[in-house]
C-alpha positions in Angstrom: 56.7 -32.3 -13.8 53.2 -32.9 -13.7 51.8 -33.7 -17.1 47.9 -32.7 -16.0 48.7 -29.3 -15.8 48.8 -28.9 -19.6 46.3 -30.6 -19.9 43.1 -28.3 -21.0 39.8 -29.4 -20.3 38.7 -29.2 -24.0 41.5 -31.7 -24.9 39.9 -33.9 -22.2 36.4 -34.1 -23.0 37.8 -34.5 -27.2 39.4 -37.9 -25.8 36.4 -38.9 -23.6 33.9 -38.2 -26.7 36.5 -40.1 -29.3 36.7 -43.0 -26.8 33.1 -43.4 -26.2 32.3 -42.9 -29.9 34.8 -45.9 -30.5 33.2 -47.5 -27.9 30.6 -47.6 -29.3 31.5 -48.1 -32.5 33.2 -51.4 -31.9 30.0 -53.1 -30.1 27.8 -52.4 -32.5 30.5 -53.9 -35.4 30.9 -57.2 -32.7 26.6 -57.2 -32.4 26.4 -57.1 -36.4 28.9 -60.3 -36.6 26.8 -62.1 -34.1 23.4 -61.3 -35.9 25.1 -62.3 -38.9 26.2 -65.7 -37.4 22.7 -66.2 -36.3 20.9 -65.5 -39.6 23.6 -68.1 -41.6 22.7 -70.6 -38.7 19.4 -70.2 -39.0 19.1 -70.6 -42.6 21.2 -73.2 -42.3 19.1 -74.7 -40.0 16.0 -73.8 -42.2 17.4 -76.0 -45.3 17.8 -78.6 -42.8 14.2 -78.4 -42.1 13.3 -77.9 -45.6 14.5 -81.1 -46.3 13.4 -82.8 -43.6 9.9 -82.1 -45.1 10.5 -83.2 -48.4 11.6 -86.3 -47.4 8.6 -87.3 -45.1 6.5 -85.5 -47.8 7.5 -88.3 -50.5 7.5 -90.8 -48.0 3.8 -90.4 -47.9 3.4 -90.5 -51.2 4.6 -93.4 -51.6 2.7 -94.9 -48.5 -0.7 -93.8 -49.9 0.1 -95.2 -53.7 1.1 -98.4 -52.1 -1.8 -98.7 -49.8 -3.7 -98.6 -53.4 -1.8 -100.9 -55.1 -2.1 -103.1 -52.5 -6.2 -103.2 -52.0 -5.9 -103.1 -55.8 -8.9 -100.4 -55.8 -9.1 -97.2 -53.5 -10.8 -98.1 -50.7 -13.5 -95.9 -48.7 -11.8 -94.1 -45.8 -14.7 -92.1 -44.6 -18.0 -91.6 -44.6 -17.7 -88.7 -47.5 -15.3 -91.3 -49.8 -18.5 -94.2 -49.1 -21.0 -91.8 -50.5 -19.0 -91.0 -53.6 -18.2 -94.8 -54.0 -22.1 -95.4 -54.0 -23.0 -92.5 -56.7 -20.5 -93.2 -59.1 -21.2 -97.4 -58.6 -25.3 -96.4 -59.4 -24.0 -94.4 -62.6 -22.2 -97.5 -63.9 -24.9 -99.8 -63.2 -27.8 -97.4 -65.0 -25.1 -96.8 -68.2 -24.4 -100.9 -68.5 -20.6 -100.2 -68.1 -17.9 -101.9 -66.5 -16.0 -100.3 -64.2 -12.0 -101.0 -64.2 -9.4 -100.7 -62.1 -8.1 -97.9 -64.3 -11.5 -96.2 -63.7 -11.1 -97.0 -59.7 -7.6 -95.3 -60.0 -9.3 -92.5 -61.6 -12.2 -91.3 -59.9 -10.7 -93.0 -56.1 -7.6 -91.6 -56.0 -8.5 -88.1 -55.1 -6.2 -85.7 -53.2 -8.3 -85.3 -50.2 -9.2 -88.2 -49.6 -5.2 -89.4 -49.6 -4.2 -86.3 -47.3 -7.4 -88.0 -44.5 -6.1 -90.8 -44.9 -2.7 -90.0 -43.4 -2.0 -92.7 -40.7 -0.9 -90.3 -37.9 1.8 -93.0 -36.0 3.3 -93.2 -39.6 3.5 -89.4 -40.2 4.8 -88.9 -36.5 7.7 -91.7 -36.8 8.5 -90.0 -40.4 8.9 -87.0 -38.9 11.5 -88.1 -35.8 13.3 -89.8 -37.7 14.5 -87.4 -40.8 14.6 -84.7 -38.4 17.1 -86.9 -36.6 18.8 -88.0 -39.6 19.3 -84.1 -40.1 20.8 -83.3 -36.8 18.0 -81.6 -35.6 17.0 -82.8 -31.9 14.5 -79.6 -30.7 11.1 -79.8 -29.5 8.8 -79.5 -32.0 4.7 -79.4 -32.9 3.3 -80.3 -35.9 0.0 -80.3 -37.5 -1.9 -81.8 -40.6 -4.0 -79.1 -42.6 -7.1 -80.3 -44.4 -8.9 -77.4 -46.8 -11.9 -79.6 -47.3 -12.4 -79.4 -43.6 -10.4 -76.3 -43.0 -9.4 -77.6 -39.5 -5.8 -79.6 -38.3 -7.1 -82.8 -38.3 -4.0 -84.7 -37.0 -2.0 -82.8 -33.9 1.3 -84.0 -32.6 0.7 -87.4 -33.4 -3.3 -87.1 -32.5 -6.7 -87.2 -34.7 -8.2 -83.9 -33.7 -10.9 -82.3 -36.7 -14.3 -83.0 -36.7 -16.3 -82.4 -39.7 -19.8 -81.3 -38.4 -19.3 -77.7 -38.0 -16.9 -76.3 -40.6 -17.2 -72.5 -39.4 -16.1 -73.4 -35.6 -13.3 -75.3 -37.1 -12.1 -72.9 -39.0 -12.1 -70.1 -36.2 -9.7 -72.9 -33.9 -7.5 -73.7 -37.0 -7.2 -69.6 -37.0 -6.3 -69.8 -33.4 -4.1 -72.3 -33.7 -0.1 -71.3 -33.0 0.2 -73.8 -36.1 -1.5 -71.3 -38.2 1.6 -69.3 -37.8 4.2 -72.1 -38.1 7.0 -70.9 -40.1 7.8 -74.6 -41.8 4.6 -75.6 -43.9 4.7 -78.0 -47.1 1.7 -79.0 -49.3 0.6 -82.8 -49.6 -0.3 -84.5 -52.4 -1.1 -81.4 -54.6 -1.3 -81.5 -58.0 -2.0 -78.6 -60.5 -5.9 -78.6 -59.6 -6.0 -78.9 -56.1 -3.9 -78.6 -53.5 -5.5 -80.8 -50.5 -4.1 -79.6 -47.5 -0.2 -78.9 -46.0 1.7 -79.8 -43.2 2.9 -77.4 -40.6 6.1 -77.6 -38.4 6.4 -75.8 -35.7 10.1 -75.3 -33.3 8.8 -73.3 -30.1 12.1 -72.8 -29.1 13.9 -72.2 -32.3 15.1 -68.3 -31.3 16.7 -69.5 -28.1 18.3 -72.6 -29.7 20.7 -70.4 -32.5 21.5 -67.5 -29.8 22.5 -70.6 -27.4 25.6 -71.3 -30.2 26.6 -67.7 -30.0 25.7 -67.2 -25.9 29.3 -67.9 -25.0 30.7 -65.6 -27.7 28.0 -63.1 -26.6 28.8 -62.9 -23.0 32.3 -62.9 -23.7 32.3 -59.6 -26.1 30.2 -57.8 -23.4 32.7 -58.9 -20.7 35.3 -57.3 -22.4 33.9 -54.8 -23.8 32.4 -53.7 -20.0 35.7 -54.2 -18.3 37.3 -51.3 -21.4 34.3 -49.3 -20.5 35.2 -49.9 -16.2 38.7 -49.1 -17.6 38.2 -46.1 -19.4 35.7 -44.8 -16.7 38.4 -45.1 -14.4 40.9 -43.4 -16.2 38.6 -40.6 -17.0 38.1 -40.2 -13.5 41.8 -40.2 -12.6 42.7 -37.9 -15.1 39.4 -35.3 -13.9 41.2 -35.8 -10.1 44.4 -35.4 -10.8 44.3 -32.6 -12.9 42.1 -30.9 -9.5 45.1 -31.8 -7.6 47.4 -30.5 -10.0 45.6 -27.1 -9.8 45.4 -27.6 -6.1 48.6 -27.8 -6.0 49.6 -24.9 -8.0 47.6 -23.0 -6.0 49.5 -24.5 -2.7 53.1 -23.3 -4.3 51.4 -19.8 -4.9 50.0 -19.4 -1.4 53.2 -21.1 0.0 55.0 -18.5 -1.5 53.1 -15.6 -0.4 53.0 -17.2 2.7 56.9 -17.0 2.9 57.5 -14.3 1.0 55.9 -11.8 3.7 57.1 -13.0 6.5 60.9 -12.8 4.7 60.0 -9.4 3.6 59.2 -8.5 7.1 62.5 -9.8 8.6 64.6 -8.4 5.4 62.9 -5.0 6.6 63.5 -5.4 10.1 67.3 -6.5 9.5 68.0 -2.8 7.4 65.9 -1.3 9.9 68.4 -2.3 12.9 71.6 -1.6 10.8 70.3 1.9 9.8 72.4 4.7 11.9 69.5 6.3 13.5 68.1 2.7 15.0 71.5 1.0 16.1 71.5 2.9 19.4 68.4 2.6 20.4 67.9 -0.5 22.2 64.3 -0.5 22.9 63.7 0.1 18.7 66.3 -3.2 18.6 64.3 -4.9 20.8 61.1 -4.4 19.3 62.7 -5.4 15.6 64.5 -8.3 16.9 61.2 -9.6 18.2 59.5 -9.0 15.0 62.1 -10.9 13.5 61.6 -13.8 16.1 57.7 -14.0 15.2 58.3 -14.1 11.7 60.6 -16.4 11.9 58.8 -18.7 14.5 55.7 -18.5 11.4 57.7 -19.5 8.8 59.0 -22.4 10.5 56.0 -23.1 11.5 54.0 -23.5 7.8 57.2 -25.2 7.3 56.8 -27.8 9.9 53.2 -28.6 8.8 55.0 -29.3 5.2 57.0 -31.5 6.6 54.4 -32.8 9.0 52.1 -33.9 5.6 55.4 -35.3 3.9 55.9 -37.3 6.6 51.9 -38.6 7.1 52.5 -39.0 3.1 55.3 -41.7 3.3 53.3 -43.9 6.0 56.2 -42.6 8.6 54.5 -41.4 11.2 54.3 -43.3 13.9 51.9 -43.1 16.9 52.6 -42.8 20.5 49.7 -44.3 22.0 49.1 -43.7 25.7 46.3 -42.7 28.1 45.1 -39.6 28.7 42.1 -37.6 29.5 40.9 -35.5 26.7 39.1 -32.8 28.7 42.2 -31.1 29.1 44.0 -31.6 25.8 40.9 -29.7 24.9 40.9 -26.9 27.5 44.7 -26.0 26.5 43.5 -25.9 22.6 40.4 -23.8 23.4 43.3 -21.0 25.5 45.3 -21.1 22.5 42.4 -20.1 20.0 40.4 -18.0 22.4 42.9 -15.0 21.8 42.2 -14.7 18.0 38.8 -15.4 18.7 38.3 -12.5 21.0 40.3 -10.1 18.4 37.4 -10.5 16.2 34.8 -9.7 18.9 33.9 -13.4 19.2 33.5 -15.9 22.1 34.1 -19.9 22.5 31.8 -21.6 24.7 32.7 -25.0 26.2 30.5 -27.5 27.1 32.4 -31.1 27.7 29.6 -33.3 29.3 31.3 -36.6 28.7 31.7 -38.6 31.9 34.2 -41.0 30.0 37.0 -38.6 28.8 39.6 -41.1 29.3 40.8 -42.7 26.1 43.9 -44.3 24.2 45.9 -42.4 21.8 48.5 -40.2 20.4 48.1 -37.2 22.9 50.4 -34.6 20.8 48.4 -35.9 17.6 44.7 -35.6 19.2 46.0 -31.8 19.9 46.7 -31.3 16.8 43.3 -32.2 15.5 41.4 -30.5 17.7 44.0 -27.4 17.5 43.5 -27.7 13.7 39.6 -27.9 13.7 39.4 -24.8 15.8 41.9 -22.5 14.0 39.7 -23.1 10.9 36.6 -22.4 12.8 38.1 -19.2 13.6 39.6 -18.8 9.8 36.3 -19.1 8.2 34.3 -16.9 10.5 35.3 -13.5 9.6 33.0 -11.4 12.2 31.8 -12.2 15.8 32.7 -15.9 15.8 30.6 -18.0 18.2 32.2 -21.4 18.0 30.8 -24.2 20.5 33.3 -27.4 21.2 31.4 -30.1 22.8 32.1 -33.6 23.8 29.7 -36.7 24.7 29.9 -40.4 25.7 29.0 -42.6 22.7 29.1 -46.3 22.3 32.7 -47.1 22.0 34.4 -44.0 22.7 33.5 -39.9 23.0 32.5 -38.0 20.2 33.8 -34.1 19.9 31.9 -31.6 17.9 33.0 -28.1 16.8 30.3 -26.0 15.6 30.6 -22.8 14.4 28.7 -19.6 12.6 30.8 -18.9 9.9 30.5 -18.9 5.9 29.7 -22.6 5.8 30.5 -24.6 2.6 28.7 -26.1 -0.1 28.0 -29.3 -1.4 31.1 -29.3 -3.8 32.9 -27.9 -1.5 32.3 -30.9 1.6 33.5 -33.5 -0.9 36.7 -31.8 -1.3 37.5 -30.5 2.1 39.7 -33.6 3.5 41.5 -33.6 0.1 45.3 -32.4 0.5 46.1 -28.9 -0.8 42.6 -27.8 -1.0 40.8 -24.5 0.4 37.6 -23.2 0.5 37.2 -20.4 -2.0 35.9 -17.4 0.1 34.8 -15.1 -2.8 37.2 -12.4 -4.2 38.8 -11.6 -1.2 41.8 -14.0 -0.2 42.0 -13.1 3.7 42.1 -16.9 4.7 45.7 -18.1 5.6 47.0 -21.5 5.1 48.0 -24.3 2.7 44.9 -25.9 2.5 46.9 -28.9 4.2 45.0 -28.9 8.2 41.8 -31.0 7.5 44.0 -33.4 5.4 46.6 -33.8 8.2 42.7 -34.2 10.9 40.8 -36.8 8.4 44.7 -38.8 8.1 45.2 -38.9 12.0 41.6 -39.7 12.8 41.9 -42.6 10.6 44.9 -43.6 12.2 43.3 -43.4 15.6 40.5 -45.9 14.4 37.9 -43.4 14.3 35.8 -41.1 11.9 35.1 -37.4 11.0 31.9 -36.2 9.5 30.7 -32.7 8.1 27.8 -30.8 8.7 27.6 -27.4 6.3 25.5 -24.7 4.8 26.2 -21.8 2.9 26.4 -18.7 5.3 24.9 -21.0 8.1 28.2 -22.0 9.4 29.5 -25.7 9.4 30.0 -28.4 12.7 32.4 -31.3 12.5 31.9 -34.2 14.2 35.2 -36.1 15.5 34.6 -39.9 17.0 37.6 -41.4 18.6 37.6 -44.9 20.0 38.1 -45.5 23.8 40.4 -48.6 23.3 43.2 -48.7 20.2 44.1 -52.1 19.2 47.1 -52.2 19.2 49.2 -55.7 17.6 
């Protein structure tokens, strides 16, 4: 038993929102992690750096205390440190007093002047190599900051301030993708002043921690796009099956009524000739017995077409392949329909212009189809049917179309018609015979044949199909 068919629609969509909300629910949880990993390695990267700094920080402490040791006094770096020199030199004289080292200490070893006189090769080796000893191998920028001349004055290993125009060098420092340098350190400040920082710069910081996590990344939305491909899927399974469920319900209903009139009719028929009054006259015999004949010739008909589908179903019908010329397959199918036609105060016009009618196939199959195509033209036309069959050479084989003016379909409706057990809904009156089983048995023997089937339809405009069948069948 079908499980779809208890199935309610509410129940569905319940699932679909619950899954989707999951869904959801479980990528954001695996994006938190993987921010979360990210931040940890990044401060864990960020100490690295912080100590990095430190270390090349003392390291030029110690350079600049030993340069002073060394020279024994302080001595002028620039032009600013030669002028100071000078003043304090002509105080000392004027006063009569001696000036000592400790004095040279005092008034020379000023903050500024240490930070310019930074030897940039130093600072740059300093910097490779604790960034190495740290395990840190990025591209990097760096940049000396001087307040006195409120400009970088050393740049990735370069002498870059001047000093002549403070305001111009302020506005580059300010423009300066240094400025905004997350890693900056002070130099040689003490609790007056604070001379200037260094700034460390990774342009590529971002990309390096997401690189450790890509892999992991890519993985969870593999996975998590393959449940979602998954779940789609199933979704969309469970919306067609439950249509065919319904369309099949509905074939078991109209199957039913379908048998049940014509057994009806034959039950009525058989009392009739055993009644007293009927079982002497022979032409009122006759005329039952051939009612029961019809009836019975329908049934086994509709039951022959179940059979037929069952068969197509398995993959056991095999095809007969011969040539023939179509013009007359289609002549004999165009006699058959033509009576019905007529009833309704219609007319079917022929017009079979291909020069190349001659083609490879199953002849009692191709019948079918075209038999098939014009009993629903007729079906679905309720008054005055014009229908048109019409062949033409085309590249490859001859193309047949059957047009006629009947209700025509909608858009819904065309992307349904070749499915098994489904019929067009004609409104609230169920005059249309049939299991809903004759385009599915045309669009399953055209595709055997190698060829195609299109639709043309609009809503009380009627509808044309369009059947292209090959003029060669390869047969292996």
């Amino acid at each position: 038993m079908n499980i779809f068919v208890f199935v309610s629609k509410k129940a569905i969509w319940t699932i679909i929102i619950i899954m989707t909300l999951s869904l959801i629910g479980v990528g954001v949880i695996q994006f938190y992690w993987i921010k979360l990993s990210v931040n940890l390695d990044e401060k864990i990267f960020n100490d690295k750096v912080g100590i990095a700094l430190n270390n090349v920080k003392e390291k030029l402490r110690i350079e600049a205390e030993k340069v002073y040791y060394e020279d024994n006094y302080l001595q002028p770096k620039n032009r600013i440190q030669a002028i100071i020199n000078n003043d304090i030199r002509t105080q000392a004289w004027h006063q009569n007093q001696r000036v000592k080292d400790l004095d040279y200490k005092t008034f020379f070893f000023n903050p500024s002047h240490m930070l310019e006189s930074i030897d940039k090769d130093k600072l740059d080796m300093y910097l490779r190599k604790e960034l190495s000893l740290q395990g840190i191998d990025l591209k990097y920028e760096y940049g000396v900051y001087s307040n006195e001349l409120k400009a970088y004055f050393i740049e990735n290993g370069n002498y870059t301030a001047t000093v002549s125009d403070t305001t111009k060098s302020s506005n580059v420092a300010a423009m300066n993708p240094l400025s905004k340098a997350e890693y900056k350190i002070p130099l040689f400040a003490d609790e007056v002043t604070e001379p200037g920082h260094l700034n460390l710069f990774f342009p590529s910081k971002i990309r390096f921690l997401w690189s450790n996590v890509i892999y992991i990344l890519l993985s969870s939305v593999l996975f998590t796009g393959l449940i979602l491909f998954c779940f789609s899927y199933t979704v969309y399974v469970i919306f067609r099956q439950k249509k065919v469920s319904e369309m099949k319900t509905d074939f078991i209903n109209n199957m039913t009524h379908e048998f049940k009139t014509p057994i009806a009719t034959i039950s009525l028929a058989s009392d009739s000739i055993l009644s007293p009054n009927i079982i002497e006259n022979k032409d009122r015999i006759t005329r039952f017995i051939n009612i029961i004949k019809q009836e019975n010739a329908r049934m086994l008909s509709q039951v022959e077409k179940v059979l037929q589908m069952a068969q197509i179903e398995k993959e056991n019908a095999e095809l007969n392949i011969s040539e023939f010329n179509i013009h007359p397959v289609i002549e004999d199918a165009v006699i058959n329909a033509e009576l019905k036609i007529l009833a309704k105060g219609g007319r079917i016009l022929t017009r079979l212009e291909a020069r190349k009618p001659v083609i490879e196939g199953d002849v009692t199959h191709i019948s079918s189809i075209i038999n098939n195509l014009l009993d629903n033209a007729e079906k679905y036309t309720p008054d005055s049917p014009e229908i048109v069959i019409s062949t033409k050479d085309v590249k490859g084989g001859i193309e047949i179309s059957i047009e006629d003016n009947g209700i025509g379909m909608s858009k819904d409706a065309l992307k349904m018609i070749f499915e098994k057990f489904y019929r067009v809904h004609t409104g609230n009156i169920h005059n249309v015979k049939g299991f809903g089983l004759g385009l599915s048995y045309v669009k399953t023997m055209v595709d055997a044949h190698h060829g195609r089937i299109s639709v043309k339809s609009e809503l009380g405009k009627g509808s044309t199909f369009t059947v292209f069948l090959p003029e060669k069948q390869n047969i292996k």
